[in-house]
C-alpha positions in Angstrom: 0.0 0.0 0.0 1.4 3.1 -1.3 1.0 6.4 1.3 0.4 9.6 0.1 2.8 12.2 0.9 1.9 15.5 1.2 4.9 17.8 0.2 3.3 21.7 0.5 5.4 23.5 -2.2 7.6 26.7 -0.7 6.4 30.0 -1.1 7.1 32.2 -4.8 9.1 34.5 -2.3 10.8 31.6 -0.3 11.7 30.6 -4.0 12.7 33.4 -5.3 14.9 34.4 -1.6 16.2 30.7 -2.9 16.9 31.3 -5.9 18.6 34.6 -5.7 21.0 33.6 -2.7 22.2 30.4 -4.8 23.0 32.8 -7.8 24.6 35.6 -5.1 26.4 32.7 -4.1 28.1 31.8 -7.6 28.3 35.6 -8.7 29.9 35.9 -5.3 32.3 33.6 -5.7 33.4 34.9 -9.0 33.1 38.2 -8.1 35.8 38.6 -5.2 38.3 36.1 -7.2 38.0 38.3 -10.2 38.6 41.6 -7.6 41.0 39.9 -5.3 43.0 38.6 -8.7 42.8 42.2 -11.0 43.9 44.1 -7.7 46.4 41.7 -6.9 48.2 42.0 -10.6 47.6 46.0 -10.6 45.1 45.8 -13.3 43.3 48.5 -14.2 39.4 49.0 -13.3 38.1 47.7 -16.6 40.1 44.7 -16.4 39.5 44.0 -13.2 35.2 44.0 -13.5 35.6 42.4 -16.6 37.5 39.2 -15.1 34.6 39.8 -12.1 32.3 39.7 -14.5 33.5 36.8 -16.4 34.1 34.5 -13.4 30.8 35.5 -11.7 29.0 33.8 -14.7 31.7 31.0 -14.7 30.6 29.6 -11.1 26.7 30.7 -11.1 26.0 28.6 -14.2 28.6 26.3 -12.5 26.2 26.3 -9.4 23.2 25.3 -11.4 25.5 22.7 -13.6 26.9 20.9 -10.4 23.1 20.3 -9.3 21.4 19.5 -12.6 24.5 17.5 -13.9 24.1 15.7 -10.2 20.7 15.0 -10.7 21.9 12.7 -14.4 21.1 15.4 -17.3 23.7 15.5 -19.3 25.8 18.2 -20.4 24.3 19.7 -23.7 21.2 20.1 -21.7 22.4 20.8 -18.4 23.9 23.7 -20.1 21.1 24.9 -21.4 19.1 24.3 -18.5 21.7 26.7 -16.3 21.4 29.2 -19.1 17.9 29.6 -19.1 18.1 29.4 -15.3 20.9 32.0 -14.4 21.7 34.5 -17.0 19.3 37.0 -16.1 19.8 37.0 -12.5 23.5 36.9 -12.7 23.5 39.9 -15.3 21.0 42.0 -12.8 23.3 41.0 -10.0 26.4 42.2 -11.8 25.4 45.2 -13.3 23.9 46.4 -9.8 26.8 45.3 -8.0 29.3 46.5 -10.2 28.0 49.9 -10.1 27.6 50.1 -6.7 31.6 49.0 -6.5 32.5 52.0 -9.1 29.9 54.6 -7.3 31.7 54.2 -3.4 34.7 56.9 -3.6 37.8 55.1 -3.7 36.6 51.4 -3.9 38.3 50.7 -6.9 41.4 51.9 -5.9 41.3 50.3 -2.4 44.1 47.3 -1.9 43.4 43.8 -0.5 44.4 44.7 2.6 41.6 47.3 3.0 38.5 48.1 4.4 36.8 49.6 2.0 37.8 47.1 -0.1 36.0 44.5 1.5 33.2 47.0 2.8 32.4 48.1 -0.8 32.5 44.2 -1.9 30.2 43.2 0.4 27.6 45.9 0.1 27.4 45.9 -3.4 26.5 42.3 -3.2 24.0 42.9 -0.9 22.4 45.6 -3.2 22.8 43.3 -5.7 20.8 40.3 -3.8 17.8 43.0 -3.4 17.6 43.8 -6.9 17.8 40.5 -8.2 15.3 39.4 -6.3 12.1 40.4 -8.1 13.6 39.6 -11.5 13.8 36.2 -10.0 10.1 36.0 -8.3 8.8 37.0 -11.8 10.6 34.6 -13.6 9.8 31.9 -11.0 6.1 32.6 -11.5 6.1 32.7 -15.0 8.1 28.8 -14.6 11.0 30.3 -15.9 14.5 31.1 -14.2 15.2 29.0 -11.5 11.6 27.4 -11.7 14.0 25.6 -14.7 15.9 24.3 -13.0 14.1 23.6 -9.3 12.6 20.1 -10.7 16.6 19.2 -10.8 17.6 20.2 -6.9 
């Protein structure tokens, strides 16, 4: 005899809250190497967001890979999967937080060893969380986004 078992589905916000913290976590991730790493070599600001840039898409759709790879889909359309599942939430998140990084006096020019370094970092990213978030509760209600990629985690 089989027993029903009655799962009640999270909230769209507890969904979206989710989904944005697991891209913040990737962009994150890619974000402070590519900082840490242009500020390390003396790179100039361009160079130095657009390594951040590039690595924060490298580990969010990495994120969403590791999971939906886990779960047995393979590659071609895992890929595509963390595509349709990250790229606009990691582009809101990086253009907000890269912003915020360029608009804090000094933050660019701050070494690793620095406060506002680190201060400027972390805020941004936090910005960058709150603005994400609705682009990812409408896409989660419309079953796009992570709704994608949900049935895989």
């Amino acid at each position: 005899m089989e027993h029903a078992h009655h799962h009640e589905l999270p909230s769209l916000n507890r969904l979206a809250a989710s989904a944005t913290t697991h891209c913040l976590t990737g962009c994150a991730i890619g974000e402070v190497l590519g900082f840490v790493i242009g500020t390390a070599l003396g790179w100039g600001n361009l160079a130095t967001i657009v390594l951040a840039i590039a690595l924060a898409y490298v580990f969010g759709y990495a994120l969403t890979l590791r999971s939906v790879l886990g779960a047995g889909v393979a590659l071609g359309s895992a890929l595509g999967i963390a595509f349709a599942a990250d790229t606009l939430s990691i582009t809101v998140m990086e253009i907000v937080d890269n912003l915020v990084v360029l608009a804090i006096p000094g933050a660019m020019d701050a070494g690793l060893g620095d406060w506002l370094f680190w201060g400027s970092l972390a805020l941004a990213l936090a910005i960058a969380w709150v603005a994400a978030f609705p682009v990812n509760r409408w896409l989660i209600e419309r079953g796009r986004g992570h709704a994608v990629a949900h049935a895989y985690h």
